[in-house]
PyMOL Python script that loads the backbone (N, CA, C, O; Angstrom):
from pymol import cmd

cmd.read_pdbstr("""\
ATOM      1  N   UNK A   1      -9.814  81.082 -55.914  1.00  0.00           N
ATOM      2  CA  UNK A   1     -11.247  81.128 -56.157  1.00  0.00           C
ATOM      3  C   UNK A   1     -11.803  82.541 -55.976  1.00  0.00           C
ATOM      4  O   UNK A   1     -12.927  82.902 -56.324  1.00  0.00           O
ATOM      5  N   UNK A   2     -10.810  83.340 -55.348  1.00  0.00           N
ATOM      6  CA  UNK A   2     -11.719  85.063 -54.879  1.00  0.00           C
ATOM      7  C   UNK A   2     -12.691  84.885 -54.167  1.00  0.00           C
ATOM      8  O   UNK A   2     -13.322  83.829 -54.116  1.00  0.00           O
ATOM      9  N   UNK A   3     -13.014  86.232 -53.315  1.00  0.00           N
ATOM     10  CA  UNK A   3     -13.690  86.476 -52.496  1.00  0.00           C
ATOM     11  C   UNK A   3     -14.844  86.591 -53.085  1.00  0.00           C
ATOM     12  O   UNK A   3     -15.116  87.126 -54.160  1.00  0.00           O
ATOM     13  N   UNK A   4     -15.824  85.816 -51.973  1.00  0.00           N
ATOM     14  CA  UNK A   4     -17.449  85.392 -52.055  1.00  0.00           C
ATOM     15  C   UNK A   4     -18.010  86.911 -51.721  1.00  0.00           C
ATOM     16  O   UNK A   4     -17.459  87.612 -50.872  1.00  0.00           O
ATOM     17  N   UNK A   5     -18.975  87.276 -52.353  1.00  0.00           N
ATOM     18  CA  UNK A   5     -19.618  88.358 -51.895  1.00  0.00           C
ATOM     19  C   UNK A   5     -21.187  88.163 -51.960  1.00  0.00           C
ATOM     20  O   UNK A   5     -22.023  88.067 -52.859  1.00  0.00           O
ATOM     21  N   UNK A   6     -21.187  88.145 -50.127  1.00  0.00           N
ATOM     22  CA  UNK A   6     -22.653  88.328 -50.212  1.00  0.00           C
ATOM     23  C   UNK A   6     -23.021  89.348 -49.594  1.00  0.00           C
ATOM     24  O   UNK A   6     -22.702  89.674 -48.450  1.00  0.00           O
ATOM     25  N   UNK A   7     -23.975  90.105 -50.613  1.00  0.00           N
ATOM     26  CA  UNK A   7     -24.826  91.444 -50.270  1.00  0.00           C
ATOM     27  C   UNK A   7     -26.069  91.264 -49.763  1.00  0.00           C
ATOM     28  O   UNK A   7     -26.611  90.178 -49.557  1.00  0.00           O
ATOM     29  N   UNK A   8     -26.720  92.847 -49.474  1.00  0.00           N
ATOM     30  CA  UNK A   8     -27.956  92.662 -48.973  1.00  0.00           C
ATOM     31  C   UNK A   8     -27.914  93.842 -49.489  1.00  0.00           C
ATOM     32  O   UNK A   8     -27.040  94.442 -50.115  1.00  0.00           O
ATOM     33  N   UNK A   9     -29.769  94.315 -48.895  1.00  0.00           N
ATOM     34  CA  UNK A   9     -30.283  95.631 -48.921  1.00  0.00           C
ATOM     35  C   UNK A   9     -31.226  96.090 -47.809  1.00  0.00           C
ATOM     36  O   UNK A   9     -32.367  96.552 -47.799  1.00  0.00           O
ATOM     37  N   UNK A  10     -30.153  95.732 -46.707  1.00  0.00           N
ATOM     38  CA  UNK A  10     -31.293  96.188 -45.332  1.00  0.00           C
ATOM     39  C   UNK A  10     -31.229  97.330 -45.635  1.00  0.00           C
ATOM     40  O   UNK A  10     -32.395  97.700 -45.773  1.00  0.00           O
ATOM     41  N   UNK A  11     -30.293  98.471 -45.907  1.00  0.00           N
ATOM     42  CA  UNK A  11     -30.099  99.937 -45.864  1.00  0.00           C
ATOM     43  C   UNK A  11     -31.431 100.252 -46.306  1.00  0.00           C
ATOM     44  O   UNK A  11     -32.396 100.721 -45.702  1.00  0.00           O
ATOM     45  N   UNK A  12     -31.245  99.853 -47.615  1.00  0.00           N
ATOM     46  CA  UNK A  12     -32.399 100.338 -48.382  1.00  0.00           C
ATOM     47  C   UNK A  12     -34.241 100.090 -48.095  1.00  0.00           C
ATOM     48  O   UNK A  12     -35.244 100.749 -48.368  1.00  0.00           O
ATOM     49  N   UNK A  13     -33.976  98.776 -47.405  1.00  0.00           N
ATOM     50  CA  UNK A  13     -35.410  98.368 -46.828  1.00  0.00           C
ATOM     51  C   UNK A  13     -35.663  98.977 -45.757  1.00  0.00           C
ATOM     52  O   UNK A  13     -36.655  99.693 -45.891  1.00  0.00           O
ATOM     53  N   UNK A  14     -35.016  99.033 -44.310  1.00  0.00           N
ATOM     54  CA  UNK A  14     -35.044  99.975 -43.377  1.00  0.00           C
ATOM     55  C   UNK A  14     -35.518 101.716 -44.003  1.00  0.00           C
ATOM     56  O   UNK A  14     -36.565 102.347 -43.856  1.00  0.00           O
ATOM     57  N   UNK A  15     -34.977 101.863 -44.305  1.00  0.00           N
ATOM     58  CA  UNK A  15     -35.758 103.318 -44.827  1.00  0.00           C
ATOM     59  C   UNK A  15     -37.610 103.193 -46.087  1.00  0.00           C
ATOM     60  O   UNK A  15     -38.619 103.882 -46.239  1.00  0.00           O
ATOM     61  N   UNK A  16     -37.143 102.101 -46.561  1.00  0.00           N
ATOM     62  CA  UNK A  16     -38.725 101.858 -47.109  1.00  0.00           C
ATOM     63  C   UNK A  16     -39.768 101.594 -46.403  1.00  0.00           C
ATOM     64  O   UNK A  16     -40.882 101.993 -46.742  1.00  0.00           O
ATOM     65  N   UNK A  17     -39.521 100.770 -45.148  1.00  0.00           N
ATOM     66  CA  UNK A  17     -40.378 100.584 -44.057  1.00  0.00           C
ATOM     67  C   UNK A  17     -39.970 101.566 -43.227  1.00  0.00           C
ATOM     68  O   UNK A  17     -38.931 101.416 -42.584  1.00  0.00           O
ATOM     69  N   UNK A  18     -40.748 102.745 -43.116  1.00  0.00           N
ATOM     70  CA  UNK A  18     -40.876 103.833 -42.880  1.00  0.00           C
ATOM     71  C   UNK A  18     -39.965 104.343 -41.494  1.00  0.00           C
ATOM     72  O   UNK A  18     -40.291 104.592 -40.333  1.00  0.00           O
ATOM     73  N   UNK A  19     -38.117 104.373 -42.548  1.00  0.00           N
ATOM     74  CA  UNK A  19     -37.219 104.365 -41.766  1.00  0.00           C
ATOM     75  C   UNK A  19     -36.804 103.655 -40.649  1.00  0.00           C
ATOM     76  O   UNK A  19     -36.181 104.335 -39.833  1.00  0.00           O
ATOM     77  N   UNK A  20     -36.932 102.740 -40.434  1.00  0.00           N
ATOM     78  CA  UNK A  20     -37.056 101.882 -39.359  1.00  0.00           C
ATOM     79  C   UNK A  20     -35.309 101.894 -39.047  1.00  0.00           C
ATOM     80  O   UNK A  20     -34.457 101.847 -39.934  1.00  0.00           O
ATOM     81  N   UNK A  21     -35.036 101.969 -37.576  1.00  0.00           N
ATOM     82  CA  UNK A  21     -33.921 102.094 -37.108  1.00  0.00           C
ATOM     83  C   UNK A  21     -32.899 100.705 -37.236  1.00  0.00           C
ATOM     84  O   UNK A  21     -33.129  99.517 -37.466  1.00  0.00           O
ATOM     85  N   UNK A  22     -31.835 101.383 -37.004  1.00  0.00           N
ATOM     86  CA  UNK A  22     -31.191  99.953 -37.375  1.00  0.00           C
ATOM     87  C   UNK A  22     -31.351  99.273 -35.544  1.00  0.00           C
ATOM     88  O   UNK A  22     -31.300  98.044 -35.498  1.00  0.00           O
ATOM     89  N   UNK A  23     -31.492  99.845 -34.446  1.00  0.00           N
ATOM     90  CA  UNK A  23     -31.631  99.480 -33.334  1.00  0.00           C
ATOM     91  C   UNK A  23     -32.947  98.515 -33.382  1.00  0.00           C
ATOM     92  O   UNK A  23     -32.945  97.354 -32.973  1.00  0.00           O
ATOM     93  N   UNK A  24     -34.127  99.220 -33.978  1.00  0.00           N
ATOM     94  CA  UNK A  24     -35.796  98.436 -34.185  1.00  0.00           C
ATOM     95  C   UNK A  24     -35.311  97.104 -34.847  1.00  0.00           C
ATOM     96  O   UNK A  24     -35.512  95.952 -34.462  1.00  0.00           O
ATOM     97  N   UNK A  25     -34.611  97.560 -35.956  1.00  0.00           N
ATOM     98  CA  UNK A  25     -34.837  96.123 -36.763  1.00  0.00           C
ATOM     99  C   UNK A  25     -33.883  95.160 -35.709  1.00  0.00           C
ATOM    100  O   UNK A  25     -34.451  94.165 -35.259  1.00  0.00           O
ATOM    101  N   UNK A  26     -32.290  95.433 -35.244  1.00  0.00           N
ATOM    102  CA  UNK A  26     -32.077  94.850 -34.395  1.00  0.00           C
ATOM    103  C   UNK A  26     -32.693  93.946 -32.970  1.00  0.00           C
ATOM    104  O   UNK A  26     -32.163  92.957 -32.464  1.00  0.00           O
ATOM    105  N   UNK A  27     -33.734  94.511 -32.612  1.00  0.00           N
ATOM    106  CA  UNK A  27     -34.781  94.229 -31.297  1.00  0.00           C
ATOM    107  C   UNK A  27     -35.801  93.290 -32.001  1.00  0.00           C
ATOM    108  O   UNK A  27     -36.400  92.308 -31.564  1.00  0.00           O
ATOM    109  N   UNK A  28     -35.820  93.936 -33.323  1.00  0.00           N
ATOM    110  CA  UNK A  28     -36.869  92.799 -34.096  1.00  0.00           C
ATOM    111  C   UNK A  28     -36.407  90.958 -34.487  1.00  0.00           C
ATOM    112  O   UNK A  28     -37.026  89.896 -34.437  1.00  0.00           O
ATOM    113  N   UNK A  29     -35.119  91.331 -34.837  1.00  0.00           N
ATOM    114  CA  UNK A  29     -34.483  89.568 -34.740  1.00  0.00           C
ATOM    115  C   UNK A  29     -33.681  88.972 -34.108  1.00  0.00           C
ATOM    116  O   UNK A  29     -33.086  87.931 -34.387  1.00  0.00           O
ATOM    117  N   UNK A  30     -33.594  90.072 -32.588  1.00  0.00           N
ATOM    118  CA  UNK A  30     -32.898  89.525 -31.624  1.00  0.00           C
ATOM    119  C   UNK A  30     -31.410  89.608 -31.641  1.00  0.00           C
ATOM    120  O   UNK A  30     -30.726  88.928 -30.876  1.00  0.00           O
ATOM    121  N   UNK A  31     -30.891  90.462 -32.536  1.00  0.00           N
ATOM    122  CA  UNK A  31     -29.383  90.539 -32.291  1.00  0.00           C
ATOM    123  C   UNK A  31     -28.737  92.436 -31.993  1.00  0.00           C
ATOM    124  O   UNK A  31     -29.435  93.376 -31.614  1.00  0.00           O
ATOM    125  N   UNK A  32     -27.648  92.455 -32.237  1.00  0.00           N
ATOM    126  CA  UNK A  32     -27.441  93.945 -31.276  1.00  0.00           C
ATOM    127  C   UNK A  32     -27.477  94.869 -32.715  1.00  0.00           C
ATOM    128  O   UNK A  32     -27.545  94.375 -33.841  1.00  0.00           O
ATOM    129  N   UNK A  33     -27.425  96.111 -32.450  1.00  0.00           N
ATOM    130  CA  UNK A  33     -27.222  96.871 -33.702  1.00  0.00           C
ATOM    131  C   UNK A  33     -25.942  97.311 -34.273  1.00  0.00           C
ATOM    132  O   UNK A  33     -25.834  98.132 -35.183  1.00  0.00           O
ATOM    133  N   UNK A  34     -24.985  96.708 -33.677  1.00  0.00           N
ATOM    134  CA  UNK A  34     -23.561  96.359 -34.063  1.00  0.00           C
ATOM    135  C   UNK A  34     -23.652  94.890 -35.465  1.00  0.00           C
ATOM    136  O   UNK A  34     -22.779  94.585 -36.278  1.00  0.00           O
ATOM    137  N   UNK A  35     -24.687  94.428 -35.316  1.00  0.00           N
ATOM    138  CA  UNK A  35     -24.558  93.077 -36.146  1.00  0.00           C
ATOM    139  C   UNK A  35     -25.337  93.891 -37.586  1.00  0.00           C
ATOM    140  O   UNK A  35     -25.261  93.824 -38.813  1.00  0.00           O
ATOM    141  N   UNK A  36     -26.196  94.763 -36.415  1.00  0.00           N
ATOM    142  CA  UNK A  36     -26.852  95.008 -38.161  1.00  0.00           C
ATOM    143  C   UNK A  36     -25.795  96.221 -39.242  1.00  0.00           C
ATOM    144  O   UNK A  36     -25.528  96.223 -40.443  1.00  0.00           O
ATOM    145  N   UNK A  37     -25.379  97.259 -37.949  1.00  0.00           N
ATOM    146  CA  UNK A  37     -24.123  98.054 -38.575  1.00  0.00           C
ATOM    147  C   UNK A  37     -23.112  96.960 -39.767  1.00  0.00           C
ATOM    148  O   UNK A  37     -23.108  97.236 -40.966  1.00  0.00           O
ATOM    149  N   UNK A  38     -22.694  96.325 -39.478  1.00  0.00           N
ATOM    150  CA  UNK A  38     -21.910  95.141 -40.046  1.00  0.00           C
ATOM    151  C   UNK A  38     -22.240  94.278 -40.846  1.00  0.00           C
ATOM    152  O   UNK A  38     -21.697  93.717 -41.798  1.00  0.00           O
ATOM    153  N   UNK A  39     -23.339  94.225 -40.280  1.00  0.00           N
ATOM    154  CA  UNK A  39     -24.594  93.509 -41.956  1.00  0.00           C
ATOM    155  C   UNK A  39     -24.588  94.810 -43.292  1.00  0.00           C
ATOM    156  O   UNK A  39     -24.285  94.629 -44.472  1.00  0.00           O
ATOM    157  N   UNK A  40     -24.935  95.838 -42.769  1.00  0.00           N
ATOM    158  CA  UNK A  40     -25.670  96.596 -43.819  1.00  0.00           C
ATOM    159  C   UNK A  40     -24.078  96.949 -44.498  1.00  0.00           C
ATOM    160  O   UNK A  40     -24.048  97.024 -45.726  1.00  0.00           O
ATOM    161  N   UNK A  41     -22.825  97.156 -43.778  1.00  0.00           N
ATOM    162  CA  UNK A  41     -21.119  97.267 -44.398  1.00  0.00           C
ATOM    163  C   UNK A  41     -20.893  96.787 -45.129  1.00  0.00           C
ATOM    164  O   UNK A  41     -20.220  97.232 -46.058  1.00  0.00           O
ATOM    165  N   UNK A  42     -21.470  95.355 -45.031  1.00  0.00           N
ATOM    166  CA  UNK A  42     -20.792  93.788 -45.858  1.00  0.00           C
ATOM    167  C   UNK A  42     -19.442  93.641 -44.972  1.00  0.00           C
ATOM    168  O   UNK A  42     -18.476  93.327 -45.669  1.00  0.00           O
ATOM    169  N   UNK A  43     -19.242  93.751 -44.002  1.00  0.00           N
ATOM    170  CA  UNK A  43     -18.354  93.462 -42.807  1.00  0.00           C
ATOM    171  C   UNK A  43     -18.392  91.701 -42.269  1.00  0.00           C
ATOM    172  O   UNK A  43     -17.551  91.083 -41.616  1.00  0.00           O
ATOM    173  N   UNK A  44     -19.714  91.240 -42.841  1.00  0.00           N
ATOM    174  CA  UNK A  44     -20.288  90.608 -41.912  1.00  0.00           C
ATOM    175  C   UNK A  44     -21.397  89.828 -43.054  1.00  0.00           C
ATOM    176  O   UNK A  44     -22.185  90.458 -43.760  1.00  0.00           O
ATOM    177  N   UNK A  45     -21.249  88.345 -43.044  1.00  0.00           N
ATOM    178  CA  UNK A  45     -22.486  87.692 -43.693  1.00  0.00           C
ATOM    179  C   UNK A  45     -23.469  86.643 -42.557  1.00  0.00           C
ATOM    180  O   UNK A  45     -22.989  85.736 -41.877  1.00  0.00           O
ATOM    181  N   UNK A  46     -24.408  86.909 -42.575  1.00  0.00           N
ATOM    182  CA  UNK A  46     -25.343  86.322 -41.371  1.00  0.00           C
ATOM    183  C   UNK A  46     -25.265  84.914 -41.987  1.00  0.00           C
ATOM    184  O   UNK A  46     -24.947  84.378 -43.049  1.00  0.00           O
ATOM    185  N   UNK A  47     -26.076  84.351 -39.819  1.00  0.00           N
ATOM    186  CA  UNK A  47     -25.849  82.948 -40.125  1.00  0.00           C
ATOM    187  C   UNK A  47     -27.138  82.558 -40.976  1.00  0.00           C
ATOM    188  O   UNK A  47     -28.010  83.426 -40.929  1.00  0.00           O
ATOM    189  N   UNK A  48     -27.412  81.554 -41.665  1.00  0.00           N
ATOM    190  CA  UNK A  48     -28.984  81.308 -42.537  1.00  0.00           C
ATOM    191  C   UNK A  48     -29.873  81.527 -41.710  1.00  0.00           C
ATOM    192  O   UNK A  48     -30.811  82.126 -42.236  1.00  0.00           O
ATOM    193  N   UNK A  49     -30.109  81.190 -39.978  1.00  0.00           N
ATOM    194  CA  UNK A  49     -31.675  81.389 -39.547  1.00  0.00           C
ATOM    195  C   UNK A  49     -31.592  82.755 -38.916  1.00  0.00           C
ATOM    196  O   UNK A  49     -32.421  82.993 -38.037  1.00  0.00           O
ATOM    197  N   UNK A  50     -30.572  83.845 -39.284  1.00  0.00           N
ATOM    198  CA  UNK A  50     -30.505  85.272 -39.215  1.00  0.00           C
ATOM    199  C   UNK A  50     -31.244  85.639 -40.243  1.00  0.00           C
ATOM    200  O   UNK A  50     -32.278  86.305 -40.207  1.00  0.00           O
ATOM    201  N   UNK A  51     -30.482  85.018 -41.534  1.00  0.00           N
ATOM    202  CA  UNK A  51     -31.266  85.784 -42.875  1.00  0.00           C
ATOM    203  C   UNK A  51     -32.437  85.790 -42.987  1.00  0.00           C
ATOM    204  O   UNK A  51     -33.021  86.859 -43.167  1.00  0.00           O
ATOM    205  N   UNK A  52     -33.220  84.411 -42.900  1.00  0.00           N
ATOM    206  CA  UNK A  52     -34.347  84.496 -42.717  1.00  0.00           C
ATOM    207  C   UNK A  52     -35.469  85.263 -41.822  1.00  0.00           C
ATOM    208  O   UNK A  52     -36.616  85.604 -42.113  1.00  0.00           O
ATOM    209  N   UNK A  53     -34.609  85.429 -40.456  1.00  0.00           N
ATOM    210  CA  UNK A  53     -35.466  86.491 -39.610  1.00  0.00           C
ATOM    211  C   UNK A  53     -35.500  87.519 -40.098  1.00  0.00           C
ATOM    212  O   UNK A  53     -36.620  88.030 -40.098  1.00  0.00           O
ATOM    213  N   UNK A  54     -34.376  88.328 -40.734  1.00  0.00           N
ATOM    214  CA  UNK A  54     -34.359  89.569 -41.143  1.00  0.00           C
ATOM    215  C   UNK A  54     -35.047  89.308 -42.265  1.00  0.00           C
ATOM    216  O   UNK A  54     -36.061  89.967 -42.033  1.00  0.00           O
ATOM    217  N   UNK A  55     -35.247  88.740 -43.478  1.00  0.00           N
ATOM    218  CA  UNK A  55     -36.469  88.619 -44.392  1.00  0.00           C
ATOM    219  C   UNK A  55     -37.846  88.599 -44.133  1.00  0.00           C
ATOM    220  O   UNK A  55     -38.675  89.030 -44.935  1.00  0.00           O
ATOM    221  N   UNK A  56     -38.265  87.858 -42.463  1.00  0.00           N
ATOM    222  CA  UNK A  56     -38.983  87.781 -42.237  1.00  0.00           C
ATOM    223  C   UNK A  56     -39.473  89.021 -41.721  1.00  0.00           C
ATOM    224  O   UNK A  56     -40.593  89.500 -41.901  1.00  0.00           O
ATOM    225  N   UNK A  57     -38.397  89.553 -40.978  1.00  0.00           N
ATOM    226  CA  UNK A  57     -38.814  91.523 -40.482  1.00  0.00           C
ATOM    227  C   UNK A  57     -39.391  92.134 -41.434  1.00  0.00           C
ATOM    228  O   UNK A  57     -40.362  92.779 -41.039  1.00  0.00           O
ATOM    229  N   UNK A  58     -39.078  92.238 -43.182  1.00  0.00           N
ATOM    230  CA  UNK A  58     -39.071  92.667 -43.752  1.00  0.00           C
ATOM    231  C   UNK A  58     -40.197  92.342 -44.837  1.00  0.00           C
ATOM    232  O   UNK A  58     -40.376  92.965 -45.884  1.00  0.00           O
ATOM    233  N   UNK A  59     -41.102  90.963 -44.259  1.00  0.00           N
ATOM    234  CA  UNK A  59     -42.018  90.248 -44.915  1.00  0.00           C
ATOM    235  C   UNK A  59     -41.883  90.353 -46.595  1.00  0.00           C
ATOM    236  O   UNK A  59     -42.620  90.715 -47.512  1.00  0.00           O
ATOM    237  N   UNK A  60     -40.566  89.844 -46.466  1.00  0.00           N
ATOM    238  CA  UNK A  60     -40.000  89.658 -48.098  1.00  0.00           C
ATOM    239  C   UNK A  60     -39.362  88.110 -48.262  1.00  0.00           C
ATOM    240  O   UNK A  60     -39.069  87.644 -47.161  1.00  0.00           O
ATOM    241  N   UNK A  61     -39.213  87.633 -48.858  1.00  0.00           N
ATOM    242  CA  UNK A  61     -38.329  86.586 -49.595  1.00  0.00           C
ATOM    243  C   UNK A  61     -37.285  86.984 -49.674  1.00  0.00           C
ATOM    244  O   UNK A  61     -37.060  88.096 -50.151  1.00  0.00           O
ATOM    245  N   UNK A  62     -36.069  85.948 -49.092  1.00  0.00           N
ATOM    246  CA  UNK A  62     -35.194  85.705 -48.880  1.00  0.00           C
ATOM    247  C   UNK A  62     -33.724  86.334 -49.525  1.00  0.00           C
ATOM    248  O   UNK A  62     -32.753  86.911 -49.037  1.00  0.00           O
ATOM    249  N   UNK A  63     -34.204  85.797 -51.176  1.00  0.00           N
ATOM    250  CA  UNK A  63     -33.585  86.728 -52.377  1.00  0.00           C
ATOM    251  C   UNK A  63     -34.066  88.216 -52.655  1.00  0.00           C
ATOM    252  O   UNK A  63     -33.564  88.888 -53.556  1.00  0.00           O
ATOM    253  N   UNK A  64     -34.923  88.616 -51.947  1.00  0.00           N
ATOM    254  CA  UNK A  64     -35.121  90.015 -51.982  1.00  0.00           C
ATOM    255  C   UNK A  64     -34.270  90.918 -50.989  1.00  0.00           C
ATOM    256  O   UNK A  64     -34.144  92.123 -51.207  1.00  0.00           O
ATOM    257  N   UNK A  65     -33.693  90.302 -49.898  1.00  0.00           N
ATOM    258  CA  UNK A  65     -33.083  91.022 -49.207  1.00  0.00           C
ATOM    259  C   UNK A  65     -31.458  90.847 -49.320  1.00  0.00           C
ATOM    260  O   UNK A  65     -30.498  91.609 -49.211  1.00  0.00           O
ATOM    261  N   UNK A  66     -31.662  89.302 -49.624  1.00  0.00           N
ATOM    262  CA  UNK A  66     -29.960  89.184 -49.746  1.00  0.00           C
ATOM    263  C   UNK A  66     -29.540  88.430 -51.578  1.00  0.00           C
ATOM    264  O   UNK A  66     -30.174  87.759 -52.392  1.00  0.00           O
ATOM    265  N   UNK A  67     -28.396  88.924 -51.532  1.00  0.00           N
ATOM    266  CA  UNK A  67     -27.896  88.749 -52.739  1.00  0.00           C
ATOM    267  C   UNK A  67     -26.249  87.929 -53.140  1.00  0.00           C
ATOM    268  O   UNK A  67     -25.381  88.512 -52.491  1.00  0.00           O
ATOM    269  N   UNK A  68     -25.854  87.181 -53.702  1.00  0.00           N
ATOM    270  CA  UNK A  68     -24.712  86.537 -54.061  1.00  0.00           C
ATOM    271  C   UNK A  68     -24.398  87.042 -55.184  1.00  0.00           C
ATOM    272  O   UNK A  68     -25.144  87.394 -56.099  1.00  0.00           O
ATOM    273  N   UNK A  69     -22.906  87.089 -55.086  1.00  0.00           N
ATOM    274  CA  UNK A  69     -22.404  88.003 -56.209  1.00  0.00           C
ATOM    275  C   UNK A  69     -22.402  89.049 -56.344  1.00  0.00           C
ATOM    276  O   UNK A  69     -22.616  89.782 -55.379  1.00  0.00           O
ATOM    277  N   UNK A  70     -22.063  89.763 -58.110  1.00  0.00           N
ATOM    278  CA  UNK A  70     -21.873  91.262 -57.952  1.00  0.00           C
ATOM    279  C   UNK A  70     -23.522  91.915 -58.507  1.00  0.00           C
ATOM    280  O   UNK A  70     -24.138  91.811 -59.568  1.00  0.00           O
ATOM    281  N   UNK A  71     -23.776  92.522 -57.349  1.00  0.00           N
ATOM    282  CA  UNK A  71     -25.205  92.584 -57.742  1.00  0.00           C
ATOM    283  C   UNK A  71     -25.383  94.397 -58.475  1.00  0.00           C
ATOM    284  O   UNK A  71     -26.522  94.860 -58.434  1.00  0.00           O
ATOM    285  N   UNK A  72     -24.403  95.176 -59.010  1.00  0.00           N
ATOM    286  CA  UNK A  72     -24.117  95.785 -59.501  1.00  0.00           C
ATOM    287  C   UNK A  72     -24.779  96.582 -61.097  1.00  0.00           C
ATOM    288  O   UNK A  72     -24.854  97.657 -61.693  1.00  0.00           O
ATOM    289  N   UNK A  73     -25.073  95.409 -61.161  1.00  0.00           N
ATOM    290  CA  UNK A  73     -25.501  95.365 -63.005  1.00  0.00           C
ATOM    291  C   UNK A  73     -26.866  95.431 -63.050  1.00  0.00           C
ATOM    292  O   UNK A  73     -27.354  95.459 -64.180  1.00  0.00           O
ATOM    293  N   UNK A  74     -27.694  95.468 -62.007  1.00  0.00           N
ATOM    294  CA  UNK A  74     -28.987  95.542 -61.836  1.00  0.00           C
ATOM    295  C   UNK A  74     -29.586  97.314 -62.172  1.00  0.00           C
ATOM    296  O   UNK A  74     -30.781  97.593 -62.064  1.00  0.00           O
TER     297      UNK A  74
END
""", "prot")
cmd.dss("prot")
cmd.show_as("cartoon", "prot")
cmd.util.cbc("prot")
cmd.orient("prot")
């Protein structure tokens, strides 16, 4: 079946919200900044009421931050 790939774009949102650290956003949904290092890698796919906090940090929708598949072609 191949490997599932799910992406995001904290990298990119963290710096739109006026650079915001990966430590801040960490303190913001309660997990360490090792999770978010590993989030933003693709090391690492969060559990669903992660994603949502971090969407919610980011006062975006859900599919705005995270992505399935090769999100490449965009």
């Amino acid at each position: 079946m191949g490997k599932n790939l799910v992406g995001n774009h904290i990298r990119r949102l963290r710096f739109d919200h006026n650079e915001m650290t990966q430590q801040q956003l960490a303190d913001k949904v309660g997990v360490t900044r090792q999770t978010i290092v590993a989030l933003e890698k693709g090391n690492y796919s969060p559990s669903l009421e992660l994603a949502f906090r971090i969407a919610l940090a980011f006062n975006l929708p859900l599919e705005e931050v995270f992505f399935y598949g090769d999100n490449t072609k965009k």
